[in-house]
N, CA, C and O of each residue as an XYZ file, in Angstrom:
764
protein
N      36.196     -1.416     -9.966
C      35.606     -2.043     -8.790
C      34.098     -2.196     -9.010
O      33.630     -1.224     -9.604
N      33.154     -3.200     -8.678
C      31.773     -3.866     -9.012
C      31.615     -2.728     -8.225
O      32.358     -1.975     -7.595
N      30.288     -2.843     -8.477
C      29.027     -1.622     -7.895
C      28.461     -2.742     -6.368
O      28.453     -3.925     -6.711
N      28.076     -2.555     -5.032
C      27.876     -3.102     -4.357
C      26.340     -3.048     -4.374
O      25.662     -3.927     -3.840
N      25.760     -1.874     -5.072
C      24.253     -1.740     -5.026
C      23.739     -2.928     -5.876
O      24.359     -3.595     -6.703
N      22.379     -3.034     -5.445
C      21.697     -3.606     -5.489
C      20.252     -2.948     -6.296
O      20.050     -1.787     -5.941
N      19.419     -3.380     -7.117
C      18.516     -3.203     -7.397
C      17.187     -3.500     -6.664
O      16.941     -4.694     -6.497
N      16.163     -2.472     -6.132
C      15.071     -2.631     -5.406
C      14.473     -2.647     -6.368
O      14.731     -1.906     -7.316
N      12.847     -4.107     -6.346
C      11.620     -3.497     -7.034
C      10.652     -3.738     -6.312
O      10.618     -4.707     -5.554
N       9.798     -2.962     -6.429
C       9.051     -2.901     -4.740
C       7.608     -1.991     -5.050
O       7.059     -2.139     -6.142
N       7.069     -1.112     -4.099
C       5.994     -0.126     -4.205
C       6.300      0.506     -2.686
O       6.897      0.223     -1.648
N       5.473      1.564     -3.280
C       5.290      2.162     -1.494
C       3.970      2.311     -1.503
O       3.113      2.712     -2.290
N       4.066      1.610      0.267
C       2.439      1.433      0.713
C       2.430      2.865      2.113
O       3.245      3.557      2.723
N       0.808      2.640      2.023
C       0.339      3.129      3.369
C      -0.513      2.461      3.822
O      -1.479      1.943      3.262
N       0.041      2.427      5.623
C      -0.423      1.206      6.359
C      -1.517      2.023      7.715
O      -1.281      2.977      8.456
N      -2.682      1.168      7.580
C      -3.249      1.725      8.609
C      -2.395      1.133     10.383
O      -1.598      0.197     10.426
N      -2.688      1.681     11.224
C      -2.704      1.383     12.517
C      -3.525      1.057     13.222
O      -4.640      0.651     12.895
N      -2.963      1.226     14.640
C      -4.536      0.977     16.012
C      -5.597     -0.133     15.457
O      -5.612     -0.914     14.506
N      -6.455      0.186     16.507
C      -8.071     -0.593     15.777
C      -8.314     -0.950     14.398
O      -8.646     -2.051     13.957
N      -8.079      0.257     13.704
C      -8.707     -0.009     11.900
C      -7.400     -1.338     11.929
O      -7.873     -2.394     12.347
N      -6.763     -1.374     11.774
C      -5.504     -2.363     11.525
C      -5.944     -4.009     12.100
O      -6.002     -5.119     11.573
N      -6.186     -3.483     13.387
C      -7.009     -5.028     14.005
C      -8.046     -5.460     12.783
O      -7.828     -6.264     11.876
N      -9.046     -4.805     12.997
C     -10.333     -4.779     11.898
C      -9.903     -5.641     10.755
O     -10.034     -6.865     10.763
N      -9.512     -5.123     10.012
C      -8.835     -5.340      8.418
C      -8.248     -6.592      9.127
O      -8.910     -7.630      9.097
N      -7.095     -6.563      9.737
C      -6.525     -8.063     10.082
C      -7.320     -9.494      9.963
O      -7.068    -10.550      9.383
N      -8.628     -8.934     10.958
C      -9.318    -10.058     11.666
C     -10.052    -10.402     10.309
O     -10.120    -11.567      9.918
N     -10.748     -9.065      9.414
C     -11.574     -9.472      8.439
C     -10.842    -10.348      7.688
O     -11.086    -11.547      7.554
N      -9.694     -9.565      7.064
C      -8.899    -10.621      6.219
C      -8.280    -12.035      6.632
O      -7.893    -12.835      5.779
N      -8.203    -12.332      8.281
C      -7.842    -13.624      8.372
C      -9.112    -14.760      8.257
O      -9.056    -15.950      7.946
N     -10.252    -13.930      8.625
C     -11.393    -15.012      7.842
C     -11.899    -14.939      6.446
O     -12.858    -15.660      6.170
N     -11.390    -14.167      5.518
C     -11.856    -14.619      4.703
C     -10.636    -15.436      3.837
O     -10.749    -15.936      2.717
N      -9.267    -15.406      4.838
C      -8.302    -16.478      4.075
C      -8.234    -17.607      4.234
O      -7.635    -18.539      3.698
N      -9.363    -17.392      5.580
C      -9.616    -18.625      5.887
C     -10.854    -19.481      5.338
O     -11.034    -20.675      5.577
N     -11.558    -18.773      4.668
C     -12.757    -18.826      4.014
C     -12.723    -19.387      2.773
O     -13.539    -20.241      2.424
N     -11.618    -18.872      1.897
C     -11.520    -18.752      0.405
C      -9.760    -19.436     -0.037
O      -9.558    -19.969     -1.128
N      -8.945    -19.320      0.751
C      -7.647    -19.867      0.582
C      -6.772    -18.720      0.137
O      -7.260    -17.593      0.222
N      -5.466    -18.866     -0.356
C      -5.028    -17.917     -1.028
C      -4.007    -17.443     -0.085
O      -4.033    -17.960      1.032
N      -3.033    -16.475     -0.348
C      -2.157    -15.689      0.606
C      -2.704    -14.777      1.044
O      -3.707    -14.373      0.455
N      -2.262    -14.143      2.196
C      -2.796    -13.378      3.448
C      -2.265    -12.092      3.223
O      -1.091    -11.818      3.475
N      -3.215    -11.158      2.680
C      -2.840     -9.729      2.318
C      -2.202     -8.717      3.295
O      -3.055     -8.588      4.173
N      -1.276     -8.026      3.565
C      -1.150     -7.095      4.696
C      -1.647     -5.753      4.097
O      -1.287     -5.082      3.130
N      -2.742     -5.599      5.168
C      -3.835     -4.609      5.051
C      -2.878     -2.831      3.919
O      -1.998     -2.309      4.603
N      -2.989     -2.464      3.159
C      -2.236     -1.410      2.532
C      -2.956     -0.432      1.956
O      -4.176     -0.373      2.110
N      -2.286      0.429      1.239
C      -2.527      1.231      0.285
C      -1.909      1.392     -0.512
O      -0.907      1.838      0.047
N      -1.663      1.365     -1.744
C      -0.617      1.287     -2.487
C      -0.180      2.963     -3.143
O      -0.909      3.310     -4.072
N       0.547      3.635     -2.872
C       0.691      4.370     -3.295
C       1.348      4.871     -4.237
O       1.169      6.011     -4.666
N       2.193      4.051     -4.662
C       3.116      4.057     -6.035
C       3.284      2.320     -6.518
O       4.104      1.796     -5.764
N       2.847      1.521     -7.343
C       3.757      0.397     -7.432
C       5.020      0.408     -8.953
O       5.105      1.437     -9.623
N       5.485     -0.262     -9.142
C       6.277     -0.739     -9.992
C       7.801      0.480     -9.669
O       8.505      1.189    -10.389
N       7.757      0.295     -8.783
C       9.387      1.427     -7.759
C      10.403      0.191     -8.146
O      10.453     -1.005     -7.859
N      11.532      1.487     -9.297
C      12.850      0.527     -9.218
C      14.014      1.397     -9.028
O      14.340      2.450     -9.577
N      14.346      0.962     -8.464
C      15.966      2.226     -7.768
C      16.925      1.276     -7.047
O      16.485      0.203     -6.634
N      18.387      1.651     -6.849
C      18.986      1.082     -6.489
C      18.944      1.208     -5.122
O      18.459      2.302     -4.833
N      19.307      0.419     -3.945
C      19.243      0.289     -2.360
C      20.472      1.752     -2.065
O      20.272      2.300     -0.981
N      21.480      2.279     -2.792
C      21.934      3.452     -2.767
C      21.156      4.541     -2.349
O      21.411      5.135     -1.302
N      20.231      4.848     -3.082
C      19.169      5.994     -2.954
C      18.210      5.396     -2.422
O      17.764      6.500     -2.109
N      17.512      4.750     -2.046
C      15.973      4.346     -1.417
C      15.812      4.968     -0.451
O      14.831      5.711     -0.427
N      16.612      4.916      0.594
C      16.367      5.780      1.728
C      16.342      7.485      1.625
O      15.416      8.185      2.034
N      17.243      7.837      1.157
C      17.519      9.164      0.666
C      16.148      9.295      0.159
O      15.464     10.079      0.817
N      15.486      8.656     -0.977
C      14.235      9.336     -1.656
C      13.305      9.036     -1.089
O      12.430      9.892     -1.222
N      12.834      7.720     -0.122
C      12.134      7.881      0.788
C      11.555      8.814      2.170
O      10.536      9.119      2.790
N      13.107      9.009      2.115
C      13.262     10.480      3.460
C      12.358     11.765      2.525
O      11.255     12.135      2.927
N      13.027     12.388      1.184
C      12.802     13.182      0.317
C      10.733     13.115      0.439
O      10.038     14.060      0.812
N      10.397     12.216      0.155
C       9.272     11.501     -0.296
C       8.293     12.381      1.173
O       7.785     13.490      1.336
N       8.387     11.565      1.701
C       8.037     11.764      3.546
C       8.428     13.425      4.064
O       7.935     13.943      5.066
N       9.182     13.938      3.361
C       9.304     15.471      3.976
C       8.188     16.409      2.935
O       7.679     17.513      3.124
N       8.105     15.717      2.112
C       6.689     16.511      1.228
C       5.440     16.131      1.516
O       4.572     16.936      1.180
N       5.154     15.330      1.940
C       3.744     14.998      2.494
C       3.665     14.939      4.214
O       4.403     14.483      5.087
N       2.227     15.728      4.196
C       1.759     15.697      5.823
C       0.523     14.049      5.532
O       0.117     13.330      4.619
N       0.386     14.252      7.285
C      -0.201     12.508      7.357
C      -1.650     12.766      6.525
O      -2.286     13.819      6.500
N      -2.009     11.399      5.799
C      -2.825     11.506      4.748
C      -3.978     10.392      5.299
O      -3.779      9.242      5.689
N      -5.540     11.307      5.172
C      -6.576     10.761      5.852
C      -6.799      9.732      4.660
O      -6.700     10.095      3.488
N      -7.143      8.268      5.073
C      -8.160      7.400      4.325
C      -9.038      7.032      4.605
O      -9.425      6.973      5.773
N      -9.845      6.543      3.313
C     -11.625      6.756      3.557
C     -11.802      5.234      2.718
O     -12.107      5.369      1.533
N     -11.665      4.014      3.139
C     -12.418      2.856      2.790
C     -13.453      2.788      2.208
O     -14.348      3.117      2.986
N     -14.034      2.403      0.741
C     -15.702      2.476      0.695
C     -16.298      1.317      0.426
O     -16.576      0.498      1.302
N     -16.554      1.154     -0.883
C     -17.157      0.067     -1.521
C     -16.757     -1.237     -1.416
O     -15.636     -1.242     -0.908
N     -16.997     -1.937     -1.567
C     -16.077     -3.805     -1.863
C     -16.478     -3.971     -3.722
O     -17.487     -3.981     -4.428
N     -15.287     -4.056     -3.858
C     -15.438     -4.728     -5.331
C     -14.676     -5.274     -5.790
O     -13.732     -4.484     -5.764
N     -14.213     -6.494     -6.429
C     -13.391     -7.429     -7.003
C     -13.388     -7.238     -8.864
O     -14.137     -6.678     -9.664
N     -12.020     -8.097     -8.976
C     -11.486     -8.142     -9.794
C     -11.277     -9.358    -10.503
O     -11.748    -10.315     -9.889
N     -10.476     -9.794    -12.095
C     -10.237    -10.771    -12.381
C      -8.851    -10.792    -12.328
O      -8.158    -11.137    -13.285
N      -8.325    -10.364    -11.024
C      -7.026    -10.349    -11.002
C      -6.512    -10.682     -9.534
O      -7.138    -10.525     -8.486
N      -5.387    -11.118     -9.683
C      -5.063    -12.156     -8.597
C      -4.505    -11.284     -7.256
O      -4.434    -11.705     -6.102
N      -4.123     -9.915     -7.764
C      -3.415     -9.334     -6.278
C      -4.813     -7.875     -6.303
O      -4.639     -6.827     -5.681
N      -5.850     -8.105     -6.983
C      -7.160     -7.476     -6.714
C      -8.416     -8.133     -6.718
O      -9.461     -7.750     -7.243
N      -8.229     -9.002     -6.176
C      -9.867    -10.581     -6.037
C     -10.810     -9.503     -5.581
O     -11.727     -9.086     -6.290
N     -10.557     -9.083     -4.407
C     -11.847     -8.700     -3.632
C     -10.915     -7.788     -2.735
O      -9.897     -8.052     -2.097
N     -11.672     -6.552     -2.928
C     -11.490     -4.963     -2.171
C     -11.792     -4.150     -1.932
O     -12.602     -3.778     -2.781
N     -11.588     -2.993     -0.687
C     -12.306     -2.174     -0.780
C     -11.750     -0.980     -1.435
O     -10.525     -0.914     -1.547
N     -12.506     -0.006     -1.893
C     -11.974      1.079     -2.925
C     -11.543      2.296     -1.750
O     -12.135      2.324     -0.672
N     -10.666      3.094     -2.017
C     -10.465      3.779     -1.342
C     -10.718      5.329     -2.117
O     -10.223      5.585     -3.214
N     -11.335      6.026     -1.557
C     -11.713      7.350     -1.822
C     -10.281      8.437     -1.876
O      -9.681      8.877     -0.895
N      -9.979      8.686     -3.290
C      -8.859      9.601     -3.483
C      -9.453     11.272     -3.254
O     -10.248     12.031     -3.807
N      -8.462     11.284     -2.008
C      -9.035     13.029     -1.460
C      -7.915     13.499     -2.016
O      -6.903     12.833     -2.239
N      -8.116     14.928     -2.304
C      -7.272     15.897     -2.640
C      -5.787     15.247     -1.855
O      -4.727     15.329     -2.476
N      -5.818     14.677     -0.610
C      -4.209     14.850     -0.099
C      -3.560     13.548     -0.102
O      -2.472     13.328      0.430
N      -4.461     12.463     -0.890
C      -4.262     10.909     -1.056
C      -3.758     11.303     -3.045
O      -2.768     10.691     -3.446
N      -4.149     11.829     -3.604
C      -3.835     12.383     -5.158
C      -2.901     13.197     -5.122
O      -2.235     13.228     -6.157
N      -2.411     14.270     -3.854
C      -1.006     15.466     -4.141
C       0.343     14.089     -3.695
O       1.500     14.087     -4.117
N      -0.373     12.904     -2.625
C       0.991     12.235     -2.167
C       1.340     11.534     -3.337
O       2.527     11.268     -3.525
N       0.248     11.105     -4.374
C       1.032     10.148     -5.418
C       0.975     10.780     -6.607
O       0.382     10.346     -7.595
N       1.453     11.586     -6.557
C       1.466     12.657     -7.929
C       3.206     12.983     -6.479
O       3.756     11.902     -6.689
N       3.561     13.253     -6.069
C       5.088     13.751     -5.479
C       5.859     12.555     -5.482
O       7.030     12.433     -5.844
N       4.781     11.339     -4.870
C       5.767      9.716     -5.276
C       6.094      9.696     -6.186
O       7.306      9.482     -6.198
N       5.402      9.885     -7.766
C       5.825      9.282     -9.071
C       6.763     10.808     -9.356
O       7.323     10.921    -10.447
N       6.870     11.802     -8.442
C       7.748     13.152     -9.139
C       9.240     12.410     -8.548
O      10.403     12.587     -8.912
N       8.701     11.587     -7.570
C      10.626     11.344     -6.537
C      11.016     10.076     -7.115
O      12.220      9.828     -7.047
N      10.084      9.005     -7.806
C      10.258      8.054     -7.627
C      10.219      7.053     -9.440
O      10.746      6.051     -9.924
N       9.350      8.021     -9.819
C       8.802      7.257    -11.426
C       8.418      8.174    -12.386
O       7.573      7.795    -13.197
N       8.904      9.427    -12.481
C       8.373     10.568    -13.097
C       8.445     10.441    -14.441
O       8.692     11.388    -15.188
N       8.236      9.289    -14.809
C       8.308      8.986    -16.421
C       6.337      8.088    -16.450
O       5.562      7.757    -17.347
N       6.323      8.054    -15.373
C       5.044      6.717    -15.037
C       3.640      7.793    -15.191
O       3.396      8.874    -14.655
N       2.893      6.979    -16.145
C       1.997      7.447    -16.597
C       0.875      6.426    -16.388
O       0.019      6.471    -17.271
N       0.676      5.508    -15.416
C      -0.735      4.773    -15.372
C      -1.286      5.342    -14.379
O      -0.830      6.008    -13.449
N      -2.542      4.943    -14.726
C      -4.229      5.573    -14.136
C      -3.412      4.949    -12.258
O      -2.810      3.893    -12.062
N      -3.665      5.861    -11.403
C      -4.176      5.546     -9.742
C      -4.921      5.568     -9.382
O      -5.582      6.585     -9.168
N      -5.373      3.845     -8.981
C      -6.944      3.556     -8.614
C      -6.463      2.514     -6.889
O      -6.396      1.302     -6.682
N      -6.245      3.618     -6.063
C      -6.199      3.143     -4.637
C      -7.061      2.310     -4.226
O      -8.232      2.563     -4.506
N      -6.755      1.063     -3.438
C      -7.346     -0.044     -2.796
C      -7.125     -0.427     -1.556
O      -6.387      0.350     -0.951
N      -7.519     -1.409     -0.905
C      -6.752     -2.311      0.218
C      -7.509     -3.423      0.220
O      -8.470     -3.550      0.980
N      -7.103     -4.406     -0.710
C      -6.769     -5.771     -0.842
C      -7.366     -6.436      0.555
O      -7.055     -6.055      1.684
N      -8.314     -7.537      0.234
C      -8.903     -7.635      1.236
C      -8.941     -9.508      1.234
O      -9.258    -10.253      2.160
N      -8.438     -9.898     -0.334
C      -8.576    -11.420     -0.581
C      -7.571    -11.451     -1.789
O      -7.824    -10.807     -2.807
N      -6.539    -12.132     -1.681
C      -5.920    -12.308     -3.038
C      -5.843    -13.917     -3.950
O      -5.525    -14.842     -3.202
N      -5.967    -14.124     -4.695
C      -6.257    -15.082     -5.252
C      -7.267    -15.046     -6.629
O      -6.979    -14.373     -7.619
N      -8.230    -15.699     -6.550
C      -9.472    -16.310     -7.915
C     -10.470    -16.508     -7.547
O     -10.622    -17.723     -7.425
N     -11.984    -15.534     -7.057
C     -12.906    -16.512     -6.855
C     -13.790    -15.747     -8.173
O     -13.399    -14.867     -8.940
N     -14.972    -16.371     -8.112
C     -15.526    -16.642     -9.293
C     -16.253    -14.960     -9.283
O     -15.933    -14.516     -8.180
N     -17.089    -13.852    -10.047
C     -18.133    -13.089    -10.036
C     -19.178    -13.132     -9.030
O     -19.306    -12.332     -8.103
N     -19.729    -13.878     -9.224
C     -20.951    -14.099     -8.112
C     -20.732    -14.480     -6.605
O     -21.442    -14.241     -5.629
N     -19.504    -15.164     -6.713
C     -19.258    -15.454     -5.024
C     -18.568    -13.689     -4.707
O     -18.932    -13.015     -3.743
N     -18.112    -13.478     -5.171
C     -17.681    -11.781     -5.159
C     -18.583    -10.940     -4.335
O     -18.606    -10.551     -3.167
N     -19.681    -10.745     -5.919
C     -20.991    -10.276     -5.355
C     -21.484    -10.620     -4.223
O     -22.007     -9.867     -3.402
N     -21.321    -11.865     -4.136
C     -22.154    -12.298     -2.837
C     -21.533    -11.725     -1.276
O     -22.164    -11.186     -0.367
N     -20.218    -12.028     -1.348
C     -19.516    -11.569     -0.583
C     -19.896     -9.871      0.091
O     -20.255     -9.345      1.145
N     -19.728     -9.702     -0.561
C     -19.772     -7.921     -1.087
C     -21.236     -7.543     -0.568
O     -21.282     -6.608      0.231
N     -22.356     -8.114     -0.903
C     -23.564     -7.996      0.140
C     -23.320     -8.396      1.114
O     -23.377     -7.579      2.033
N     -22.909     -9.869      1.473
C     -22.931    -10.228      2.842
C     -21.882     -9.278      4.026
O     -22.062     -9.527      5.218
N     -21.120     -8.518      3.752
C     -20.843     -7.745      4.313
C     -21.120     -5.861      4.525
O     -20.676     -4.857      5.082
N     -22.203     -6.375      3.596
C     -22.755     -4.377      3.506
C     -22.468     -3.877      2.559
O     -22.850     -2.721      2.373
N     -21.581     -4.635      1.461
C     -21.387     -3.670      0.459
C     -20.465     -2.320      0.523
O     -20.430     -1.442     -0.338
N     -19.901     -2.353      1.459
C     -18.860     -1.327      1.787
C     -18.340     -1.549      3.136
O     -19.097     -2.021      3.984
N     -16.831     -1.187      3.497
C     -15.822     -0.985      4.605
C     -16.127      0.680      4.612
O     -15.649      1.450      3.780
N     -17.232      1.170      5.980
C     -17.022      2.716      6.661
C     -15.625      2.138      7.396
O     -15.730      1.189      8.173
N     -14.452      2.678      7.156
C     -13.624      2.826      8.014
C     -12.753      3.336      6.841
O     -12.552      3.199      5.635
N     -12.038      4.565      8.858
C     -11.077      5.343      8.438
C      -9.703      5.408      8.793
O      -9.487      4.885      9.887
N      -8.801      5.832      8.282
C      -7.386      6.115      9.028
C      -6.600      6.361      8.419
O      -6.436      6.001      7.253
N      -5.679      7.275      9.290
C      -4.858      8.745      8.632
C      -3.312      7.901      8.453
O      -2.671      7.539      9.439
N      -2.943      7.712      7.316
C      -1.296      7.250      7.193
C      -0.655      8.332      7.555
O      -0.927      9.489      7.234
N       0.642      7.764      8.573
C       1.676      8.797      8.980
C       2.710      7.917      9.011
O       3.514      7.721      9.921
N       2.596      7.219      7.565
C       4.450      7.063      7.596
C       4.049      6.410      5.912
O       2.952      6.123      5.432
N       5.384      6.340      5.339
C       5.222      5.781      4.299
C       6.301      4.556      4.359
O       7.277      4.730      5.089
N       6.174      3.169      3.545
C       7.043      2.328      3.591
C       7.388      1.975      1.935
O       6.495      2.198      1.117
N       8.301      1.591      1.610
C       9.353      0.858      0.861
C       9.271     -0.694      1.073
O       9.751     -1.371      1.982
N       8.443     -1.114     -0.145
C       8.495     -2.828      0.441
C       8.616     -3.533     -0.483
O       8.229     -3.271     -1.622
N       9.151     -4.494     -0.142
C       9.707     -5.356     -1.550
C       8.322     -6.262     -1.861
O       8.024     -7.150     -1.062
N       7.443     -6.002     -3.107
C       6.716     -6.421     -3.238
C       6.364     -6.326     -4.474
O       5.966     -5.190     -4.735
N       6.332     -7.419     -5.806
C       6.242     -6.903     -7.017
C       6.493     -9.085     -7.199
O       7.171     -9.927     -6.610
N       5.221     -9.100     -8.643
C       5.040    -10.740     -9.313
C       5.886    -11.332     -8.623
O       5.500    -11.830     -7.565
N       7.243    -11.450     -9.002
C       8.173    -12.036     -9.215
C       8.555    -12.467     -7.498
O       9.166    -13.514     -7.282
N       8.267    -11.853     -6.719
C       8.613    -12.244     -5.609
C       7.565    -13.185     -4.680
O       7.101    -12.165     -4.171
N       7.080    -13.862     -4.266
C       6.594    -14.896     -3.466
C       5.432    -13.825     -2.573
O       6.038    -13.004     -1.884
N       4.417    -13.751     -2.515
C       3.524    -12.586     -1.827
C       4.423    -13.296      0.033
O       4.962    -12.352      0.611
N       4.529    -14.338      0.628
C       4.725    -14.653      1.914
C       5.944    -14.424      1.414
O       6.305    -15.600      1.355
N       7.207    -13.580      0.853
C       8.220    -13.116      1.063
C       8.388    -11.477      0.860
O       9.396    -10.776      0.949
N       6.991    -11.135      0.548
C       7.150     -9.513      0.305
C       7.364     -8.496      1.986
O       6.452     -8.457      2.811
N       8.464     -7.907      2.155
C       8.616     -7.298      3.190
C       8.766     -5.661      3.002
O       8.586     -5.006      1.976
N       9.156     -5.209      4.327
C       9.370     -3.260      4.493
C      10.429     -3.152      4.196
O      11.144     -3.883      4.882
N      11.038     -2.498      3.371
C      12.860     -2.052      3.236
C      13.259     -1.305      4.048
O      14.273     -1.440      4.733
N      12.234     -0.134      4.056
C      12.283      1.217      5.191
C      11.318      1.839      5.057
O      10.501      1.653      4.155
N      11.263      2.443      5.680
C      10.015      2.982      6.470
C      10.256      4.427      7.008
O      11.078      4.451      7.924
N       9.617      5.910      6.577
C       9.587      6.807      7.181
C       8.458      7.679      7.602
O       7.474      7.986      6.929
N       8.779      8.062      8.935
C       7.489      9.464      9.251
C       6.918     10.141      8.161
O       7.743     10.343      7.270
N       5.718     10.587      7.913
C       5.400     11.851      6.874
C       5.594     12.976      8.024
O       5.497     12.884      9.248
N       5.847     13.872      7.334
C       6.085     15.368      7.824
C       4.753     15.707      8.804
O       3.623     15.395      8.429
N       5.014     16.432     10.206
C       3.947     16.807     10.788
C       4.112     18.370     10.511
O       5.029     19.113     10.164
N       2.482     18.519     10.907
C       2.391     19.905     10.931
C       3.266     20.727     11.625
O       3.740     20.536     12.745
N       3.449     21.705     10.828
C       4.184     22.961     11.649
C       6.035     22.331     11.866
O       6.831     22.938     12.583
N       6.376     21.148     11.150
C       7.639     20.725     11.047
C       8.446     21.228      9.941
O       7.996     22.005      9.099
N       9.398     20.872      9.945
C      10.443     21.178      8.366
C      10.817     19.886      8.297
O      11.079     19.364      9.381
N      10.901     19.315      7.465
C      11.898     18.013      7.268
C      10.810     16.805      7.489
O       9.589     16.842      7.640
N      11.926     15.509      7.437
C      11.397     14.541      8.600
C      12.753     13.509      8.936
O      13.749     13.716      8.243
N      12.805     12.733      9.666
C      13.557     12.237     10.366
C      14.254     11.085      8.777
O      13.751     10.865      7.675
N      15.388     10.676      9.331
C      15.457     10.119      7.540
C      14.827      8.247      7.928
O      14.615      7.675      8.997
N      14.745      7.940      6.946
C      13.837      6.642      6.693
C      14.814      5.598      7.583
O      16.042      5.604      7.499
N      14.142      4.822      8.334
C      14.797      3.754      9.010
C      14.881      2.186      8.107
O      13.999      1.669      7.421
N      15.853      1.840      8.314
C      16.051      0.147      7.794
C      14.863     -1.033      8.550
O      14.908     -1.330      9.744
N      14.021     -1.492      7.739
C      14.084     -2.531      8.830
C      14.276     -3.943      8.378
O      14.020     -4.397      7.263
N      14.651     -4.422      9.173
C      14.962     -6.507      9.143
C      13.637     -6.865      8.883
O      12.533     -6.819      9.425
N      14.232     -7.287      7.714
C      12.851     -8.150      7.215
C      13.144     -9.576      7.956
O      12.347    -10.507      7.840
């Protein structure tokens, strides 16, 4: 009898909320509107190149989310790239509890994965030139002060090969709160 699973390739992000979420939104809808390109949803990337079958995703997502409590982020600098899903971003400051969550992702998820983690949130995706970069990058201060604590982790289908306006959430779970055991297991959602 065929196998009904399916192969996921995807990453897991962390998504800000509330206000910071507006923020990032509004910034990033003018500068897509500014520069062209597809419309980033504000993230963190905490593991990419995730391949597992839709069998286990939830299961190791749940797994994933019961080892980590909610994890503070710290936005800093703006700096761009010559690369198309890192144009222009801000860097995100790896604290001790943003480095234990993706060091337990790649233990649940890729424990063979050995590249450098250099956390971001994508702020322009596309091609613009060095200097319009730079320029950019002053004209806004040269850094995003803003903060906010991820308390959930997601599963999203997001990797080249897929269309960035078709990358969606597979599932989505709570991180562990204080003084809890467990966490609730990862929910489906309709993309």
């Amino acid at each position: 009898m065929p196998s009904t699973e399916h192969l996921i390739r995807g990453a897991l992000w962390l998504r800000p909320t509330g206000p910071v979420m507006e923020r990032l939104q509004e910034l990033i809808r003018r500068l897509t509107a500014r520069f062209g390109g597809a419309w980033p949803r504000p993230h963190v990337t905490l593991l990419g190149g995730v391949e597992l079958t839709t069998g286990g995703a939830e299961a190791r997502l749940a797994e994933l989310a019961a080892r980590l409590r909610p994890i503070p982020i710290r936005l800093g600098a703006l700096e761009g790239r010559h690369e198309p899903l890192r144009c222009f971003y801000a860097t995100v400051d790896t604290s001790p509890e943003l480095h234990d969550a993706h060091r337990a992702a790649r233990e649940v998820f890729a424990p063979d994965r050995v590249a450098p983690f250099e956390p971001h949130l994508s702020l322009l995706y596309g091609h613009i030139d060095a200097p319009t970069k730079a320029h950019l990058a002053r004209e806004l201060g040269g850094r995003l002060d803003l903060s906010f604590v991820a308390t959930s982790v997601e599963l999203v289908k997001a990797f080249a090969a897929v269309p960035i306006a078709r990358w969606h959430t597979l599932h989505e779970c709570p991180l562990r709160r204080s003084g809890r055991h467990g966490s609730p297991p990862a929910r489906p959602l309709n993309a």
